[in-house]
N, C-alpha and C positions, 0 to 999 in steps of 0.2 A: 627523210627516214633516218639519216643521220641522227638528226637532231631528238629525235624523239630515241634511240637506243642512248645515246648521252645521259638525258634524263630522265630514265626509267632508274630507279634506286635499286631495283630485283636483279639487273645485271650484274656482273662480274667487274669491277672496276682494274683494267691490269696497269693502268698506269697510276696508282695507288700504290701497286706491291712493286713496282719498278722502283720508284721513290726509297720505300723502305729498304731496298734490295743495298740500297747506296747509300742509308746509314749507317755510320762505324757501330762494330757491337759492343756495346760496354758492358764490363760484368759486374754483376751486381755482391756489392759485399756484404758483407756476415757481420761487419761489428756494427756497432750501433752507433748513428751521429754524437752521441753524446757519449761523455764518459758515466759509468754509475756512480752511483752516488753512495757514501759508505757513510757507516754511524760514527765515525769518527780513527783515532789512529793509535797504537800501544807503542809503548818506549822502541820496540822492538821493527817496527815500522809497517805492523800489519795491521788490517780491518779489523775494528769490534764488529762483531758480529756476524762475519761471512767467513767461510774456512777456508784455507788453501788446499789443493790437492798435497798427499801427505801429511797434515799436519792436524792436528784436533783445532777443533773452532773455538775458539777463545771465547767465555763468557762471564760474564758475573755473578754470582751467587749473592742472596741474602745476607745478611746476619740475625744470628736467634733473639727472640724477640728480648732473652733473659739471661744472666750469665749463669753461667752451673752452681755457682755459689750462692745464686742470689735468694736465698730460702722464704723472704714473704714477697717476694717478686717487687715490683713498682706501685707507688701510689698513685692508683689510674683507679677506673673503673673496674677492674678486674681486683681489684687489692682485694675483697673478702673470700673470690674466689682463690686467691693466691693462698693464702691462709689457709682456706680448707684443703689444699693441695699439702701443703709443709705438713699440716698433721697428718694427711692420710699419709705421706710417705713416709713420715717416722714412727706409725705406728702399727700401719696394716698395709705395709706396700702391695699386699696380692690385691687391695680394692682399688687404689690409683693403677693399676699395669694393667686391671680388666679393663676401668675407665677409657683409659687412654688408648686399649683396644677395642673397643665399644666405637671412640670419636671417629678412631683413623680408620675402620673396616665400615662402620655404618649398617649392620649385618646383623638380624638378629638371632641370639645364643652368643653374639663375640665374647662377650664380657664371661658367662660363664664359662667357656672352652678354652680361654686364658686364665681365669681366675683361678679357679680349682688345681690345674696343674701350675699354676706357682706356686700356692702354698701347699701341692707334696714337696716342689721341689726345697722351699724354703723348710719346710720340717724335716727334711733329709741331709741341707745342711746342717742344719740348727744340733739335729742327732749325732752326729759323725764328724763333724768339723767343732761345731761350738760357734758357726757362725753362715749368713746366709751368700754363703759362696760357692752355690749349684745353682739358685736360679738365674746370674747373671747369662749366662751357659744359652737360655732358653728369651733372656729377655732382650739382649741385646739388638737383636735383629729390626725387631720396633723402632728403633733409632735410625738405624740405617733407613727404614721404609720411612721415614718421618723426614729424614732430611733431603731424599732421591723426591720424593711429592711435593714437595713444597719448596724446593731447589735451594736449599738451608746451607752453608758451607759449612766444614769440615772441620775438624783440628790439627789437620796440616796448612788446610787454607789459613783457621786462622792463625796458625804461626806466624807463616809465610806475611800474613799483612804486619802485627804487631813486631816482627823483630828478624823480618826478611829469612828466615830460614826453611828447608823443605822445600824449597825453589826447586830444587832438581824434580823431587818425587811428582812435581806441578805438570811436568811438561807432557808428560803423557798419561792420556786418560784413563786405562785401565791400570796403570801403575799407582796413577792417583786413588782411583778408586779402591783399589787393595790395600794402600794404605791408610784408606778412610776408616774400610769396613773395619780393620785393624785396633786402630783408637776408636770405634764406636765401643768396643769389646772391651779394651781397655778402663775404660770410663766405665760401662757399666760394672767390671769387675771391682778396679778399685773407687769410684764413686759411686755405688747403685744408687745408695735414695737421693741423692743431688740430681743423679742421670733420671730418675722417674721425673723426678718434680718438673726439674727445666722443658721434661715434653713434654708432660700434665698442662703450664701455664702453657706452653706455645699452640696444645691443641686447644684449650679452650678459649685462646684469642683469634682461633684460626677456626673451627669448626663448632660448629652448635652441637648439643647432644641429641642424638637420632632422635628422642623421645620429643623430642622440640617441631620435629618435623610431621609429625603425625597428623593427618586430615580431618577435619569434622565430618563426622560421621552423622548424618540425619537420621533420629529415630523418628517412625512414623506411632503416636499412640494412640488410641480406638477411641472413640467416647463413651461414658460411661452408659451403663442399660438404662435406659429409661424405661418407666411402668406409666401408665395414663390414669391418673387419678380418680376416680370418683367423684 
């Protein structure tokens, strides 16, 4: 009888839990056997790529595909498009600022709900000043959304690389950012049509024009009447 309550499996084994009873408890830890593993290390001695508590997370930004001066952009593939950018913005900037709000909303009427009101605003400089320094006021903002989307640096970033200055305004984000928004303003005030151009070429290296996207559309057409001849 013995022998048969032994090996029945359906019973209660307590000298099983005796055994267990009189193992040490070990407690089980939280960090992980290994160390993780980081994208690498800045002068400074922290991770690319991972934040620390307190502190903004360090990351890399782009650079623009063009410099602001560079008025028929690079000899690439884009060079005829480059061209048609330099003349639209030295001649009719309110159709490169639709354009370029056309690329970056994707949304149709962009173009016209930009276009129209720059050039009140550019004939209300034109009227009153003798030059077109009201519609930076309304265009700038474009730039700022063009470089946050595309994660494009700055021109404090690029000081800060060419000639190490603006380091301080770097270290924190919103500070940074304040005085990005700052020199986007800046640029379009005193450089507008350089400021259109440079986003002109960098959207149309970056985004196709919405009218590009468009579907084919199947038309179904009837056959003609037929009559049974005679």
């Amino acid at each position: 009888m013995a022998n048969n309550e032994e090996s029945n499996p359906l019973l209660y084994d307590q000298q099983t839990e005796v055994k267990d009873e009189k193992k040490p408890y070990k407690p089980i830890s939280s960090d992980p056997p290994f160390p993780a593993k980081t994208m690498g290390w800045t002068a400074d001695g922290l991770p690319m790529g991972h934040g620390v508590v307190g502190q903004p997370m360090m990351m890399s930004r782009a650079q623009w595909d063009s410099g602001l001066c560079a008025c028929f952009g690079r000899n690439d593939e884009f060079c005829s498009s480059d061209i048609e950018v330099c003349l639209l913005g030295s001649t009719v900037p309110c159709v490169l600022y639709g354009s370029n709000a056309e690329r970056l909303g994707s949304v149709p009427g962009t173009f016209a709900n930009h276009c129209f009101p720059y050039t009140g605003l550019y004939l209300i400089g034109q009227s009153f000043f003798g030059s077109n320094c009201v519609a930076p006021f309304f265009t700038y903002s474009s730039r700022t959304a063009i470089r946050r989307k595309f994660n494009l640096e700055g021109s404090c970033e690029a000081l800060n690389r060419s000639c190490g200055c603006c380091g301080s305004f770097l270290e924190d984000e919103m500070q940074r950012e304040q005085c990005e928004s700052a020199c986007d303003f800046a640029t379009h005030f005193f450089c507008h049509p350089c400021a259109l151009c440079q986003e002109g070429r960098e959207l149309r290296r970056i985004l196709p024009h919405p009218g590009f996207n468009a579907q084919q559309v199947l038309v179904m057409i009837p056959p003609n009447e037929q009559t049974m001849g005679r």
